[in-house]
Every structure is written in structure tokens, then in C-alpha cells.
C-alpha positions in Angstrom: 14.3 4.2 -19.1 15.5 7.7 -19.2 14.2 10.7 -17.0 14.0 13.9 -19.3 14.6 17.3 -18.6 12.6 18.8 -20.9 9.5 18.3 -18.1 10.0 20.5 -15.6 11.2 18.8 -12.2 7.6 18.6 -10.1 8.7 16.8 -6.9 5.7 16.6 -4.3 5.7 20.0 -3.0 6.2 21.7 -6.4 4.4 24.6 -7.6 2.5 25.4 -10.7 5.2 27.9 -11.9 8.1 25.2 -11.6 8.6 25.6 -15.4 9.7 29.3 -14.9 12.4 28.0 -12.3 13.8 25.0 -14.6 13.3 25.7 -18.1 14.0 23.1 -20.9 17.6 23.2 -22.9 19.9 22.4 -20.3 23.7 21.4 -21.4 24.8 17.8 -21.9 26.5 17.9 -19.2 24.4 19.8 -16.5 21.3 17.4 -17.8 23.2 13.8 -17.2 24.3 15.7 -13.7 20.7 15.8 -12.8 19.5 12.8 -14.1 22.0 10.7 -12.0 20.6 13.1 -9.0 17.4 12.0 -9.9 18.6 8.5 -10.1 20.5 8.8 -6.3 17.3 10.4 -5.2 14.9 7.3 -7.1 17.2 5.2 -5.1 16.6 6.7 -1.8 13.0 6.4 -2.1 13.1 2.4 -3.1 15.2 2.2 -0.3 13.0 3.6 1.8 10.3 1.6 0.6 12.2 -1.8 0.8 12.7 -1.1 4.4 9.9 1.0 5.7 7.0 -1.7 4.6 8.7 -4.8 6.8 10.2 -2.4 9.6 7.4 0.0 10.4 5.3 -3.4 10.2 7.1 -5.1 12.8 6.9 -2.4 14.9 3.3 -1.9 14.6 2.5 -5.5 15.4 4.8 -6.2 18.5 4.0 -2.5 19.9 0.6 -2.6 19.0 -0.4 -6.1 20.0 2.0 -8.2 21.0 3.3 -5.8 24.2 2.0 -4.3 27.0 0.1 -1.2 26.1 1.8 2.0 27.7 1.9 5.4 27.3 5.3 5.0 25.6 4.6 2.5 23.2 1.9 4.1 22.1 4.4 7.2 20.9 5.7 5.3 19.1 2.9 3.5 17.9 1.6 6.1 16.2 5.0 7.2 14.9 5.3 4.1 13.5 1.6 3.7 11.9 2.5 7.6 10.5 5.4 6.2 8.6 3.8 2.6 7.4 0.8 5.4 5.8 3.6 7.1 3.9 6.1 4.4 2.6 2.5 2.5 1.5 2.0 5.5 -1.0 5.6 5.9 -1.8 5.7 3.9 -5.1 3.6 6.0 -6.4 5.7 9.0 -6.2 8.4 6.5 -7.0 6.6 5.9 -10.6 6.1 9.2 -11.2 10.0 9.9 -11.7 10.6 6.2 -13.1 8.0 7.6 -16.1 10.1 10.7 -16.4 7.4 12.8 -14.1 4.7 11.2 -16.1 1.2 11.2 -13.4 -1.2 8.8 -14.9 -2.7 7.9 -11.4 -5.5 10.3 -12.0 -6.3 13.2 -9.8 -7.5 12.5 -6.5 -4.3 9.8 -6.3 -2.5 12.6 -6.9 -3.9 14.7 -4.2 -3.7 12.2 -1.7 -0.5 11.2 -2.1 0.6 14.7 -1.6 -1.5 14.9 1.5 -0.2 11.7 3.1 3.4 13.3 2.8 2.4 16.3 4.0 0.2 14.1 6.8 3.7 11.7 7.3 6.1 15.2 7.6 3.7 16.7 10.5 2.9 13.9 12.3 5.9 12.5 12.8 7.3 15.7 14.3 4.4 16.3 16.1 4.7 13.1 17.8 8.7 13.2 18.1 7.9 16.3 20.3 5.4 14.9 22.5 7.7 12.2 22.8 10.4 14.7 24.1 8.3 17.0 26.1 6.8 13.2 27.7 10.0 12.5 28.7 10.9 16.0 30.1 7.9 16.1 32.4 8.7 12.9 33.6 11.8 13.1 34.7 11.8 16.4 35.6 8.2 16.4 37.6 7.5 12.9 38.5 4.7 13.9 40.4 2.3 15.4 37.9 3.5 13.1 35.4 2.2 10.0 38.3 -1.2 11.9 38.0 -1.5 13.3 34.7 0.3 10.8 32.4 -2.1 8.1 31.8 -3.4 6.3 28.8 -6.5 7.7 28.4 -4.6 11.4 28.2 -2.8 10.0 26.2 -5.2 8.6 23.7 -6.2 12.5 23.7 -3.2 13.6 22.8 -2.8 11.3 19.9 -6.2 12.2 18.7 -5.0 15.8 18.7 -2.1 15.4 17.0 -3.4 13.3 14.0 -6.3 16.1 13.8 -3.7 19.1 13.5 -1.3 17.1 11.2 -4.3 16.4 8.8 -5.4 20.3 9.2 -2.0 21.4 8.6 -1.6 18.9 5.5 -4.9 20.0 4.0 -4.1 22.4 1.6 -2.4 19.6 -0.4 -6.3 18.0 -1.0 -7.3 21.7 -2.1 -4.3 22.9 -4.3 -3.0 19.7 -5.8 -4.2 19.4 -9.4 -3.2 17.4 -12.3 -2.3 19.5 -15.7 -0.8 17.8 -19.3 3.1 19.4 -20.4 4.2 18.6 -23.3 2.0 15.0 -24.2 2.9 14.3 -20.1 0.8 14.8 -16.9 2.1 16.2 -14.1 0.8 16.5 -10.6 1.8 20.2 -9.3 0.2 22.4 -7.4 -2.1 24.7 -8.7 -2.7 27.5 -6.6 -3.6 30.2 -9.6 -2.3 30.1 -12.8 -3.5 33.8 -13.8 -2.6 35.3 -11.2 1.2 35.8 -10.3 0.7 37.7 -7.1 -1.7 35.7 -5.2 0.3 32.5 -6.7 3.7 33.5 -4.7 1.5 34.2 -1.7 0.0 31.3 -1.2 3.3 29.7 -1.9 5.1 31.7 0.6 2.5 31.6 3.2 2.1 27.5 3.1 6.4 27.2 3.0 6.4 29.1 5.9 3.9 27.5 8.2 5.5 24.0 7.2 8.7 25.7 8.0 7.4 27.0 11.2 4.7 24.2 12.5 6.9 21.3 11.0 10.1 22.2 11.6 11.6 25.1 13.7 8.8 25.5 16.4 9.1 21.4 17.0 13.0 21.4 17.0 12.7 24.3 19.5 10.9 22.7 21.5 13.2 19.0 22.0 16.1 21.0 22.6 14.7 23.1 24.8 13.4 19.6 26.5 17.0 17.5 26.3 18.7 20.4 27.4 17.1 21.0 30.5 17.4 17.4 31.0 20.8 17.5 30.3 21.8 19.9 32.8 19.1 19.2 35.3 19.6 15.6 35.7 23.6 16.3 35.1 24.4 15.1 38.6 22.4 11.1 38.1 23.5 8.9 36.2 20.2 7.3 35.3 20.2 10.0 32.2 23.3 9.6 30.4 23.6 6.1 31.1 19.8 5.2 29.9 19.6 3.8 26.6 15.8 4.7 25.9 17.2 9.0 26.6 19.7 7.7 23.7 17.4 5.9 21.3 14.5 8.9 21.5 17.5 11.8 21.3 18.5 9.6 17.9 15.2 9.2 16.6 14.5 12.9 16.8 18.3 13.7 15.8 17.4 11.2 12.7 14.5 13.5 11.7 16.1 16.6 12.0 19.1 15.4 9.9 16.5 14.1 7.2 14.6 16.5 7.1 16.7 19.9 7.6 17.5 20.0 3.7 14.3 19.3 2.6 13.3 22.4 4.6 16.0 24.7 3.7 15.4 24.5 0.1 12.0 25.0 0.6 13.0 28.2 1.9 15.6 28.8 -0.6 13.2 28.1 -3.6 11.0 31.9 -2.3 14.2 33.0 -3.6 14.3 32.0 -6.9 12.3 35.0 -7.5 14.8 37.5 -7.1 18.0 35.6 -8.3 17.8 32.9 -11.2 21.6 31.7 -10.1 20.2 29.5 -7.4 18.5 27.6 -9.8 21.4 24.9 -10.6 21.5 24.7 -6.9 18.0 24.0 -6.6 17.6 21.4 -9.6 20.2 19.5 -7.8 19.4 19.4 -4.0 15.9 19.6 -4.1 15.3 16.0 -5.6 18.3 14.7 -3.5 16.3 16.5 -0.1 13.2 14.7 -1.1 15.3 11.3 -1.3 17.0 12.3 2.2 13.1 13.1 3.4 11.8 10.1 2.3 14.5 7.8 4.1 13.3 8.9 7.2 10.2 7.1 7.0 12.9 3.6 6.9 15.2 4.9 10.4 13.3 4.4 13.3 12.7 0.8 13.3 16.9 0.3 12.7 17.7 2.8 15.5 15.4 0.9 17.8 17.1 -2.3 17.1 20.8 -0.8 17.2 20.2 1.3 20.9 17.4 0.0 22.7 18.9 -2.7 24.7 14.9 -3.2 25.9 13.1 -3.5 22.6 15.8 -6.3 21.5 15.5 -8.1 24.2 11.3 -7.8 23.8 12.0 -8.3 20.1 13.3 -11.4 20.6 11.3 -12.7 23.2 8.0 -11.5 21.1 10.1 -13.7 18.2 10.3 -16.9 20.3 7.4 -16.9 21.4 5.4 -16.9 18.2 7.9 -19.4 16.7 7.3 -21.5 20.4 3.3 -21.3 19.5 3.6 -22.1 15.8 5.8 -25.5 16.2 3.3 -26.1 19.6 0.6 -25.6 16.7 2.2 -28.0 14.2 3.6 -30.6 16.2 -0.5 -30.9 18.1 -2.1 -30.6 14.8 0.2 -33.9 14.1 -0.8 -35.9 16.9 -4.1 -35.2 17.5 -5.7 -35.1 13.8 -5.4 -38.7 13.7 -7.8 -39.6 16.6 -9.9 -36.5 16.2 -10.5 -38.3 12.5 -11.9 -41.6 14.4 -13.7 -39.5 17.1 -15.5 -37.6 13.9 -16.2 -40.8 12.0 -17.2 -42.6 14.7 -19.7 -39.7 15.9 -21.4 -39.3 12.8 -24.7 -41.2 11.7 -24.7 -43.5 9.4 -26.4 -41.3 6.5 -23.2 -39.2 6.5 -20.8 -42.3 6.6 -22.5 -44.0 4.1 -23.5 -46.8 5.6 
């Protein structure tokens, strides 16, 4: 199964004019260099898949019904449903390069799967900041946080966010269209194909409000937040010593490091404009950003077991206690089917024994 470079590269936040930035006749050599970076980057996203289905799973179902609901857990609830959403859709994009960036999912497939990316992207950062700016608040004003942070504010907030990450990810239901390049489909986006100018407007204008809303104004924020903390609480202990500051400043560290490629060739691809050099550059990190991106969606569930000294100890309490019920279920069902099967014989009339 070989990916061919005579279709132009259209990863999930390509543009309808990706054929004027990779054009077909590459060398020998520079095309098996990007088909083994599409390979690396095919590989990150079955990764990601592998391990985001069963992780972001077993977070969902201990956080959301096994444990104690708190304001907390349900962070990272939601965090943790936005990433199951995402690594559900994921073999789809991961067919689409298998079939050498061949769509035959139809359109609206393709549109939503570019909206639930978009959807995984801003929610996740969204709620990574409210996470952050939660714990700021309180730690740094216990008393409003006593009287403010409850779970019904909460429950607001979440709303909220999964509102503006769905606004914010709704161009991708508008723009995303489906098109056939030489006897393949492709899912691009088509923001005006006969009209240049307002085509690299709308493409700058969307990169920089994902830039922006998804990226720089969020990471802004946290470090703003664990800074202060940082130096505030400096003189306790209870900060530097707590493992749940550590596993939140990883999770958020995680996403940043996934996702700061990803975002930085978008910005480099307005470029490609001007100078045609950067395209080598761009055929070869953007599919391996995208990879990186995806991987993201897999982390959380890893960091929580590897820092949080709390949710392993929940984990495994959560563990033996379903295991506890399930052989209490089996070894009953063992003992008391027998007489339940006289009591039921001998209860019935004779019409339904037979007799």
C-alpha cells in the first residue's frame, strides 16, 4: 500500500489551493523522504487510537460514575469525553492517508470529522485553562473559591466552554467540501476556488483565530496562573510537594508540547505565499505536527497514572471493587440458582409443570 505524491498532501486543516504549495514530480529521493514521514505520522495516529479508545474510556467511567462527583473531576471529565469524541473519528482520517488521501466517506463525514478535530483542539485547551485558572483561584483566594466554586457553576462553565469550542470549530461544517484530483477524492477546504484574494483571507483570518483562541491567549493564561502560584505559594510546601499541581502542570505542558508544531506551521504555511523554499519544510513537518497533535488525544490518561499518587490509589480501589462485586455475583449466582430452581418449580401450577 503505497501513499503517492502525485495527490497533493490534504491533512485536516488543508486548503483548497494545497496543490499550488506541493505540486506533483518530486525526486526519488525527496518523495520516499515524505512517504516514510507520512508513514511516522500514520503511525502516530494508530497510536493514538490504540490508546486513546481504552484510556480516555477508563477515565470517563471511574470519573464519571464510579467516583465522587466534584468540581475537579469533572475538568477532567470533560477533558477526557473531548478526547474519547476525537480518537472515535480518528480512523477515519487514519484511512484517508492509508488510501493515499483517497476520501470515499462522503461529504458530511468529511465535514464532521474536521469539525470534531477542530471541536477536540479547542476544547481541550479551553478546559486545560479553566483547569489552571481553578486551581489559581483556589489556592490563591480560598475564600471566594469556598463561595463561588461549586458544581452547579461549574456545570455552567462546562456548558460554556463546549458552546465556544463548537462556535470556534464551525467554520469546518461550512468550508469543508469534498472535490475529485486526479480519479481520487479529497476532503479540503473550500473556501473559494475563483477567487484568490478572498481565499487567502479567509485562510489567514481562521489560522489566526485558532492561533490566537486555541493556542497563545490559553498558554498565556496557565502561565500567568502557575507562575503566580509559583512565587506566591513559594514559601509552603503544600505546592511543590503536591502531586495533583504536578500532574495538571504536565497535562497542560503535554498539550503545549503536542500541539506547539502543529500551530507553528500553520503559521508558517501564510508564508508559502511569498517564498516557495519553505515548501520542503512544510511537506515534511506538517504531516509529522498532525501525528504529534493527534498523540495528544492518548497522554492524559498515562500522565494521570504515572503522577497522581491519588487517582492510582482510586484506580485501584475502583478496580477491586468491581472485580470484589463480579466474583460476589458469580460465586451467589452458584449457590443460589439451585434452590431458586425448586422454589420456581415448586411455585408454579400444574399447567405450567405439566402435570
Amino acid at each position: 500500500m503505497e501513499i503517492s505524491m502525485e495527490t497533493p498532501y490534504e491533512e485536516f486543516e488543508n486548503y483548497s489551493y494545497a496543490s499550488e504549495y506541493y505540486p506533483p514530480g518530486a525526486g526519488s529521493e525527496e518523495q520516499a523522504r515524505l512517504e516514510l514521514v507520512h508513514w511516522i505520522s500514520l503511525l502516530l495516529c494508530v497510536l493514538a487510537f490504540v490508546l486513546g479508545i481504552p484510556g480516555n474510556a477508563v477515565v470517563i467511567w471511574f470519573m464519571g460514575f464510579k467516583w465522587k462527583k466534584t468540581v475537579t473531576t469533572l475538568w477532567f471529565l470533560n477533558l477526557a469525553i473531548a478526547d474519547f469524541i476525537f480518537v472515535l473519528f480518528l480512523p477515519l482520517y487514519i484511512s484517508y492517508v492509508a488510501l493515499s488521501f483517497h476520501w470515499p466517506f462522503g461529504l458530511w463525514l468529511c465535514k464532521a470529522n474536521s469539525f470534531i478535530a477542530q471541536l477536540n483542539m479547542f476544547s481541550s485547551v479551553f478546559f486545560l485553562t479553566v483547569i489552571s485558572l481553578d486551581r489559581y483561584i483556589h489556592l490563591i483566594h480560598p475564600v471566594w473559591s469556598h463561595r463561588h466554586r461549586t458544581l452547579q457553576n461549574s456545570r455552567v462553565v462546562v456548558v460554556f466552554v463546549w458552546l465556544l469550542a463548537s462556535l470556534l470549530g464551525g467554520p469546518a461544517l461550512y468550508f469543508r467540501d469534498t472535490a475529485e484530483v486526479n480519479s481520487q477524492i479529497i476532503c479540503y477546504n473550500n473556501f473559494q476556488e475563483h477567487d484568490s484574494d478572498l481565499t487567502m483571507m479567509r485562510h489567514h483570518v481562521l489560522t489566526w483565530v485558532k492561533f490566537f483562541f486555541g493556542y497563545l491567549f490559553p498558554l498565556l493564561t496557565m502561565s500567568c496562573c502557575y507562575l503566580c502560584l509559583i512565587f506566591k505559594v513559594k514559601k509552603r510546601n503544600t505546592l511543590t510537594s503536591s502531586k495533583h499541581f504536578w500532574m495538571i502542570l504536565s497535562v497542560v505542558m503535554a498539550f503545549m508540547i503536542c500541539w506547539t508544531p502543529y500551530q507553528l506551521f500553520s503559521i508558517w504555511e501564510l508564508s508559502v505565499h511569498h517564498n516557495s523554499s519553505f515548501q520542503n519544510v512544510l511537506r515534511g513537518g506538517i504531516p509529522l505536527s498532525i501525528g504529534l497533535a493527534f498523540l495528544n488525544s492518548c497522554l492524559n490518561p498515562i500522565l494521570y497514572v504515572l503522577i497522581s499518587k491519588k487517582f492510582q490509589t482510586r484506580f485501584r480501589a475502583s478496580v477491586a471493587e468491581v472485580l470484589k462485586r463480579s466474583l460476589w455475583e458469580a460465586s451467589c449466582s452458584g449457590t443460589v440458582s439451585e434452590p431458586l430452581r425448586s422454589t420456581e418449580t415448586k411455585s408454579l401450577s400444574p399447567l405450567e409443570t405439566g402435570q
